[in-house]
ZAKESE-865733 format. One record per residue (C-alpha): residue in one letter; residue number from 0; y, x, z. Coordinates in pm, whole numbers, plus 32768, in hexadecimal, padded with zeros to 4 digits. Each point is the difference from the previous one (the first is absolute). Layout:
BEGIN
<aa = A; i = NUM; py = Y; px = X; pz = Z>;
...
REM end
This chain:
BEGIN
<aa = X; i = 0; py = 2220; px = 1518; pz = 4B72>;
<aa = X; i = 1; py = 8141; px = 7F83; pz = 7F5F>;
<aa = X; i = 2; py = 7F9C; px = 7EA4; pz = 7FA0>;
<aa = X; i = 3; py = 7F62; px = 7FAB; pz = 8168>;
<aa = X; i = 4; py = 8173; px = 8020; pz = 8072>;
<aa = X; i = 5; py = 7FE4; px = 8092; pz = 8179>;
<aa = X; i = 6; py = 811B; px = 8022; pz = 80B9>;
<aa = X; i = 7; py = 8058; px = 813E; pz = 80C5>;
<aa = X; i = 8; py = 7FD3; px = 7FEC; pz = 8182>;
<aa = X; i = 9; py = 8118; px = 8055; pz = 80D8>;
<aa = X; i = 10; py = 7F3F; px = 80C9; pz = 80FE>;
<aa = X; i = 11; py = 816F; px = 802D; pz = 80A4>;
<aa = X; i = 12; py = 8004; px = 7E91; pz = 8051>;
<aa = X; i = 13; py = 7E92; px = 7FE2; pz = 8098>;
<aa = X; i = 14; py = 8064; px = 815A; pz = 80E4>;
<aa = X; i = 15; py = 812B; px = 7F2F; pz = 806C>;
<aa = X; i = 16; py = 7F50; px = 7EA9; pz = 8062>;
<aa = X; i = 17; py = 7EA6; px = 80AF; pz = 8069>;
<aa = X; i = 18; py = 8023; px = 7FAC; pz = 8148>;
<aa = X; i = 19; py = 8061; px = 7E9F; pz = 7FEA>;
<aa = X; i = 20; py = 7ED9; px = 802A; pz = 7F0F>;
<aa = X; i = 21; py = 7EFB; px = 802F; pz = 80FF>;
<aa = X; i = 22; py = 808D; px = 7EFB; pz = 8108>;
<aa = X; i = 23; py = 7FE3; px = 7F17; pz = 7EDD>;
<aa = X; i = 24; py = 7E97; px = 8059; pz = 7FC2>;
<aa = X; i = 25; py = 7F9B; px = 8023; pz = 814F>;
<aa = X; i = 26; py = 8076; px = 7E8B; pz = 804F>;
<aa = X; i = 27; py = 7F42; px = 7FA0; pz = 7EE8>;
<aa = X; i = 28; py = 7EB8; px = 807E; pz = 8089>;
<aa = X; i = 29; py = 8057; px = 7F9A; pz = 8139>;
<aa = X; i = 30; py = 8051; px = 7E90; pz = 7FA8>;
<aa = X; i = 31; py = 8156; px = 8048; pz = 80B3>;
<aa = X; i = 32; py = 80CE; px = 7FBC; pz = 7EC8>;
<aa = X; i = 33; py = 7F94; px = 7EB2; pz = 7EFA>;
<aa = X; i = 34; py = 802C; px = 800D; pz = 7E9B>;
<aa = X; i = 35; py = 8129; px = 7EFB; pz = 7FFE>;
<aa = X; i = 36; py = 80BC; px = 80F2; pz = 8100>;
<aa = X; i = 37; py = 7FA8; px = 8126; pz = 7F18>;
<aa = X; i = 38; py = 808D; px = 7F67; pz = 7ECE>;
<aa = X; i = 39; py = 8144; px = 7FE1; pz = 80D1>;
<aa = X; i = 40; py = 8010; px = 813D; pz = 803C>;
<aa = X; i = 41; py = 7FDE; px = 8078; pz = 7EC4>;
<aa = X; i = 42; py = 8116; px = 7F18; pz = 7F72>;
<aa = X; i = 43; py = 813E; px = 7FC2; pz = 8050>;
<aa = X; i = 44; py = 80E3; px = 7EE1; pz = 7F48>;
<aa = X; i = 45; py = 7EED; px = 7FFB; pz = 7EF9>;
<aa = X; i = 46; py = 801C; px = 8161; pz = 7FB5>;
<aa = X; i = 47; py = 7EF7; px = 8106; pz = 8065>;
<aa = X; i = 48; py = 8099; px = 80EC; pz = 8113>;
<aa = X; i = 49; py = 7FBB; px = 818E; pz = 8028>;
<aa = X; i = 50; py = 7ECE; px = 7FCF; pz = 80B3>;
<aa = X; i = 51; py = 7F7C; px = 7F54; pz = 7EF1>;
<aa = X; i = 52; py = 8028; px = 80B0; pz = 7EF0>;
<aa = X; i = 53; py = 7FB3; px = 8128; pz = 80B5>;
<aa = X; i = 54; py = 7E9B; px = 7F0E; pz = 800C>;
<aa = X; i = 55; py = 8047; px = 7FC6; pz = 7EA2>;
<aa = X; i = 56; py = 800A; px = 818B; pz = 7F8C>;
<aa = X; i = 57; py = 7EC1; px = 8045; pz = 8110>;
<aa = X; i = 58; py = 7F20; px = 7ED1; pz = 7F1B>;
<aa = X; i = 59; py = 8051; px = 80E7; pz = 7ED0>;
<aa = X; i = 60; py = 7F66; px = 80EA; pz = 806C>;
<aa = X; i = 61; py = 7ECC; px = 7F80; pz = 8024>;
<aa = X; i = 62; py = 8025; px = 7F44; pz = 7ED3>;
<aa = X; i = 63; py = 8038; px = 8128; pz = 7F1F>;
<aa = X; i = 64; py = 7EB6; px = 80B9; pz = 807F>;
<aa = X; i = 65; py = 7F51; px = 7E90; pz = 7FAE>;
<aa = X; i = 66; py = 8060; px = 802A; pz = 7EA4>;
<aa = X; i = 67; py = 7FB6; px = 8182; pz = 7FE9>;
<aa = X; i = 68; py = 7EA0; px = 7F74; pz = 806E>;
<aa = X; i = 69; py = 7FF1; px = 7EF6; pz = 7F1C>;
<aa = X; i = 70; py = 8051; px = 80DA; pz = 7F07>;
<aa = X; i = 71; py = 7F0F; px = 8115; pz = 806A>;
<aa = X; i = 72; py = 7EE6; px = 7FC9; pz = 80DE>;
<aa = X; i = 73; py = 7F00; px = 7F39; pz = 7F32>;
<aa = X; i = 74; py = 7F66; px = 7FD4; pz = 816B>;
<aa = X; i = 75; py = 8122; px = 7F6F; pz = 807C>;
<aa = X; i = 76; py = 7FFB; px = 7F0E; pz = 7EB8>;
<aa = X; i = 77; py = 7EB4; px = 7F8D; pz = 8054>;
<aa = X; i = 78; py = 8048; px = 7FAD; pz = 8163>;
<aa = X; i = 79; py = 810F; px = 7F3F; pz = 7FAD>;
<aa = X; i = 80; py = 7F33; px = 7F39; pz = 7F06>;
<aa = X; i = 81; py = 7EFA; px = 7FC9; pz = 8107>;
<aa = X; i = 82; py = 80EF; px = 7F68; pz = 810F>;
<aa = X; i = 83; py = 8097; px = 7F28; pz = 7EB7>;
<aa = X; i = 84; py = 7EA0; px = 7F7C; pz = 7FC1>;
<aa = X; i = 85; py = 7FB1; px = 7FC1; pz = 8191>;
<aa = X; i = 86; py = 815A; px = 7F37; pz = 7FE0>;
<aa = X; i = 87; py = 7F9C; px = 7F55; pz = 7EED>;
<aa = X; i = 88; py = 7E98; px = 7FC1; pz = 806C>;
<aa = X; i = 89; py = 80AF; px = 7F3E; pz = 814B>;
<aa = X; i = 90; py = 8107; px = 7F63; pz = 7F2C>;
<aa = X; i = 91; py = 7ED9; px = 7F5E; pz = 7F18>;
<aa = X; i = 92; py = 7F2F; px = 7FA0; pz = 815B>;
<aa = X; i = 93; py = 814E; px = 7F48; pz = 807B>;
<aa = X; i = 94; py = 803C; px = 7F3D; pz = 7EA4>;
<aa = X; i = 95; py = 7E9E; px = 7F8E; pz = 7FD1>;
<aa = X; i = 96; py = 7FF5; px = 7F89; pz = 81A2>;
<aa = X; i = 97; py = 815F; px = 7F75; pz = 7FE7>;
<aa = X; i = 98; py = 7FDB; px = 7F74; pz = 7E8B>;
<aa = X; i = 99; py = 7EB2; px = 7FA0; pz = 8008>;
<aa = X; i = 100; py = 7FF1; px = 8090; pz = 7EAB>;
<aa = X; i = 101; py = 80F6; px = 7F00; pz = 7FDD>;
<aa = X; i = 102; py = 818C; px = 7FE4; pz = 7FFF>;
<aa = X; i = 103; py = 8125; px = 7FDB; pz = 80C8>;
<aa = X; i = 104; py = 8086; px = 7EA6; pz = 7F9E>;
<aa = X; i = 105; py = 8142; px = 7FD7; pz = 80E4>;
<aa = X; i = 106; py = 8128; px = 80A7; pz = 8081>;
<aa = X; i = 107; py = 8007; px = 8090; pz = 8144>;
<aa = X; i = 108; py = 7FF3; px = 7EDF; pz = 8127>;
<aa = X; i = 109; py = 805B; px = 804A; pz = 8139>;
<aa = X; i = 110; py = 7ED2; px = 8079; pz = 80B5>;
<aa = X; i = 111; py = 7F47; px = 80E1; pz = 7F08>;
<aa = X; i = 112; py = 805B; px = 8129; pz = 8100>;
<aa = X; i = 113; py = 7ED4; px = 7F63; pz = 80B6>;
<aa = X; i = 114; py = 7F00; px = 7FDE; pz = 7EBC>;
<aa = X; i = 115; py = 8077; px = 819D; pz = 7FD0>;
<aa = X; i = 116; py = 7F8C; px = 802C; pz = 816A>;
<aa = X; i = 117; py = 7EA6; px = 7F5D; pz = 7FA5>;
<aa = X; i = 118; py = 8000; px = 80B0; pz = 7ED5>;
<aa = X; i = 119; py = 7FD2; px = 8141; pz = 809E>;
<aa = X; i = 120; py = 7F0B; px = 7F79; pz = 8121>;
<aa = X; i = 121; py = 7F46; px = 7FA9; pz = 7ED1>;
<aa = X; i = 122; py = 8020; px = 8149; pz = 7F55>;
<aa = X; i = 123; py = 7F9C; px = 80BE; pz = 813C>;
<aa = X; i = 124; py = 7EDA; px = 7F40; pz = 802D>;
<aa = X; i = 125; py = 7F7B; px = 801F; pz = 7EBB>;
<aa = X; i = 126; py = 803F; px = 8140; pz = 800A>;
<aa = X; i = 127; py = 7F3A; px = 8034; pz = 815A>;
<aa = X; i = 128; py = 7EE7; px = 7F5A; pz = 7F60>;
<aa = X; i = 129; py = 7FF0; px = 809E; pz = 7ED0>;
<aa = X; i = 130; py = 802E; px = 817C; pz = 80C2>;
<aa = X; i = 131; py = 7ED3; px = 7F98; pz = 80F0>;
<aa = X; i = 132; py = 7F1B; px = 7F98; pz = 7EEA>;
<aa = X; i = 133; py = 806C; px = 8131; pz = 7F3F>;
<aa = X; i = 134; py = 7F85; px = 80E6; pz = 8104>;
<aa = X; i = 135; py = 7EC4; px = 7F3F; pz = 803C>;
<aa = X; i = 136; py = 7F99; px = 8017; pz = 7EAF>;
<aa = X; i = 137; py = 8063; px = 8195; pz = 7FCE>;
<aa = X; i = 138; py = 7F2A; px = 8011; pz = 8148>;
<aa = X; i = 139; py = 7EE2; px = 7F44; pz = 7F84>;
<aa = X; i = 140; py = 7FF4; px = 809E; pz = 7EBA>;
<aa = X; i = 141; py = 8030; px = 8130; pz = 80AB>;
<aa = X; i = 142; py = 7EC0; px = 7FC0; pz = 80DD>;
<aa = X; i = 143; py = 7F0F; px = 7FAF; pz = 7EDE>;
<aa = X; i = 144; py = 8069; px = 817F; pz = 7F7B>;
<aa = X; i = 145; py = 810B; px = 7FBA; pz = 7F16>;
<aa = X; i = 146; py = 8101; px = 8111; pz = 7FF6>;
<aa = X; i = 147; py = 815B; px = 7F6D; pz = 8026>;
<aa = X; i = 148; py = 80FA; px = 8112; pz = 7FF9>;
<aa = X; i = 149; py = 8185; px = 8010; pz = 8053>;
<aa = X; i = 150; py = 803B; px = 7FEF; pz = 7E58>;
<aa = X; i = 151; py = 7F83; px = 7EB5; pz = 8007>;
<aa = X; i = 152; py = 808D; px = 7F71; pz = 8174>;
<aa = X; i = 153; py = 815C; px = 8069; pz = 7F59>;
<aa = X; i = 154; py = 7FCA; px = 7F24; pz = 7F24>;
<aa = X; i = 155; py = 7F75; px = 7EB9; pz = 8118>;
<aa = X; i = 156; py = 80EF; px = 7F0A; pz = 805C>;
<aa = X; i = 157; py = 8026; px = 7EB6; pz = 80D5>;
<aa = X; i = 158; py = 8103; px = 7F74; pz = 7F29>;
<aa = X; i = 159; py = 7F0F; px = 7F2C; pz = 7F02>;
<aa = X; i = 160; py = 7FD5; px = 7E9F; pz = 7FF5>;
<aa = X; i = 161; py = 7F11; px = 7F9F; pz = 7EF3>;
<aa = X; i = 162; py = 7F29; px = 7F7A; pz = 80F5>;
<aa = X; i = 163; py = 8102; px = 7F38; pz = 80C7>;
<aa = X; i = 164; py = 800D; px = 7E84; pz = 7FD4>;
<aa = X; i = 165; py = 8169; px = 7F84; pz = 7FF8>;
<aa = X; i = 166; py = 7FD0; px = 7EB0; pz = 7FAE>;
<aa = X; i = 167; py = 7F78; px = 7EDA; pz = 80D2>;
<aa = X; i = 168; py = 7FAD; px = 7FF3; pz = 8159>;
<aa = X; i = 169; py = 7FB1; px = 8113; pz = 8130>;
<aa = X; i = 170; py = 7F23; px = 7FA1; pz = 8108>;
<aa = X; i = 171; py = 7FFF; px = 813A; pz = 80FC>;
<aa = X; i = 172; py = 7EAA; px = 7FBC; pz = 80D0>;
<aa = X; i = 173; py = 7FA3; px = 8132; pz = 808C>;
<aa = X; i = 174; py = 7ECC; px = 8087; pz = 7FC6>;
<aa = X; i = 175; py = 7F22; px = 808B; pz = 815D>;
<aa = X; i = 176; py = 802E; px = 8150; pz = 7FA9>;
<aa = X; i = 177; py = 8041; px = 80B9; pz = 8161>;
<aa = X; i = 178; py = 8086; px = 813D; pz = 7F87>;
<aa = X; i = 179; py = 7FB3; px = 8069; pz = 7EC6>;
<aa = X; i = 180; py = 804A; px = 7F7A; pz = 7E96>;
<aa = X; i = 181; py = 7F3A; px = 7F16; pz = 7F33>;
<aa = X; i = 182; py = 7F0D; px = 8078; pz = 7F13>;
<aa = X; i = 183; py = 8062; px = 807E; pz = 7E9D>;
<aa = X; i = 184; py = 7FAE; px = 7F3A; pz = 7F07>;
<aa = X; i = 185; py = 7EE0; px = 80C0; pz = 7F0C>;
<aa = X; i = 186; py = 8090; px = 801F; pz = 7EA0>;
<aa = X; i = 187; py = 7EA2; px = 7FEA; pz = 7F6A>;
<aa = X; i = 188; py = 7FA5; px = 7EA8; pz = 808F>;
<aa = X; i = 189; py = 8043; px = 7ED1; pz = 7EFF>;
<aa = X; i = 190; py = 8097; px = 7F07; pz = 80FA>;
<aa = X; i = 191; py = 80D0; px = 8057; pz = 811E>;
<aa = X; i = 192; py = 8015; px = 7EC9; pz = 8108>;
<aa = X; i = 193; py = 814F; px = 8088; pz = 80A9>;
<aa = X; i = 194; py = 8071; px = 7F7D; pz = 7E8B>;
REM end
């Protein structure tokens, strides 16, 4: 415990700001109070006043039972790693859309807010895609009397794009499909025409 270096709390000073505490938090919920207004409040001349390091010693306590989890719960270790690799899984969905497997080649211009706000259109629509065909195919599999149990949907997820052409050109003609998704393409056949 020594060498993660945790500070004590000062539960006097969070029993002394408490209630300016909960107006603080309940403007937050509420949308009463923004961020840049919060951060003013919690400094003063650059320094951090009481109410903020009363903040300060409430954070450490939820960062000291983190670590005591961390350190303890191989559950809790797991979890952690899962949400890592969901991150991760995202992170490598945005680089190959963004990249195009590519690179970056320039500095920032004024403007790339915009191509960050299509990047995540794009995201979310791949990932739309990708979730509806997922559950298609569980539900088509699951049909023709395969057994698909919650062990292997843990493991399903919308953020692959193997199949995902990032180069060239996108015509978007919609098919006539009133309602319902196109057909899957069968694994076993030797040509697909969709390709």
């Amino acid at each position: 415990m020594t060498e993660l270096n945790l500070r004590r709390v000062n539960i006097a000073l969070i029993k002394q700001h408490w209630p300016q505490m909960l107006q603080v938090a309940g403007s937050l919920v509420t949308n009463k109070v923004r961020a840049y207004d919060l951060i003013k409040m919690i400094t003063a001349d650059g320094r951090i006043t009481g109410l903020g390091r009363a903040f300060a010693h409430y954070g450490r306590i939820f960062k000291s039972m983190h670590l005591l989890h961390v350190a303890h719960l191989e559950d809790y270790r797991r979890m952690m790693g899962a949400q890592l690799n969901v991150g991760e899984g995202r992170n490598g969905l945005a680089r190959a859309v963004f990249f195009a497997h590519g690179q970056l080649r320039k500095g920032y211009e004024r403007g790339m807010e915009d191509q960050l706000g299509a990047l995540g259109l794009g995201l979310n629509a791949i990932i739309f895609w990708n979730s509806l065909y997922i559950d298609a195919a569980v539900k088509k599999l699951a049909a023709g009397g395969m057994k698909i149990g919650p062990e292997i949907r843990a493991h399903l997820s919308p953020l692959q794009w193997e199949h995902i052409n990032f180069h060239g050109t996108y015509p978007f003609n919609r098919p006539e499909l009133p309602g319902r998704l196109r057909d899957l393409r069968d694994p076993t056949a030797d040509n697909d025409p969709e390709l």
